[in-house]
N, C-alpha and C positions, 0 to 999 in steps of 0.2 A: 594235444594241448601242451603249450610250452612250461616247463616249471614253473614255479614263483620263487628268485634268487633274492633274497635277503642279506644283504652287508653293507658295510659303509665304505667298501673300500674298489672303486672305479675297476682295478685292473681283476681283483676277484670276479667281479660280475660278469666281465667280459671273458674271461677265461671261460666262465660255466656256462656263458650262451654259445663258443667255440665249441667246447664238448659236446652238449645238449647238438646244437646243429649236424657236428662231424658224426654221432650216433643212430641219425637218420638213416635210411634207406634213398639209394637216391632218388626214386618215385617220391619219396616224402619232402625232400630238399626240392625238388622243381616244382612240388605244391606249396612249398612254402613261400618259395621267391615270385608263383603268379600267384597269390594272395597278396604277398607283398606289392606287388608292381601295382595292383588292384588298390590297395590302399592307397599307393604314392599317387595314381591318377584321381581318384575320389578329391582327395586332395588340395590336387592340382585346380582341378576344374571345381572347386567350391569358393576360388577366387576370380573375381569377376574380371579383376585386371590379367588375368591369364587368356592367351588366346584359346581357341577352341581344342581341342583334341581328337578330330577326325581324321581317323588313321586310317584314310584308305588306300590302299594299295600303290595309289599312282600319288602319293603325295608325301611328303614328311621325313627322305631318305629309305621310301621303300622299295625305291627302283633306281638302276643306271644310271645316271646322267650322262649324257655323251653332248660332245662338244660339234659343232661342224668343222671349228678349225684348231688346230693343233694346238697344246699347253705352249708358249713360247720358252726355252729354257738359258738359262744362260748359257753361253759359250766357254771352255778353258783353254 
């Protein structure tokens, strides 16, 4: 559980959520950020004007793109 940081002063706060974070283990740091990403998608998808968030495999930059004909580049 994260502390509870009490000040009035913006860069305090964020110095003691640096520390607080960088004190983790990093098993604990990659449970924080998919907790986090978990939240920012809840989120997301609680606005209607948002498109869907169906992440499957073959959609959404989860795969290759490959072109059949070459990037054109400019010439020097």
């Amino acid at each position: 559980m994260q502390p509870i940081i009490k000040t009035r002063s913006k860069a305090e706060a964020e110095e003691a959520q640096r520390r607080y974070f960088w004190s983790l283990t990093p098993y604990e740091r990659v449970a924080l950020a998919v907790k986090l990403n978990r939240q920012a998608r809840a989120i997301y998808a609680a606005n209607p004007a948002n498109s869907s968030l169906d992440f499957a495999p073959h959609q959404h930059g989860r795969r290759v793109l490959k072109s059949t004909t070459p990037i054109p580049r400019d010439r020097r």
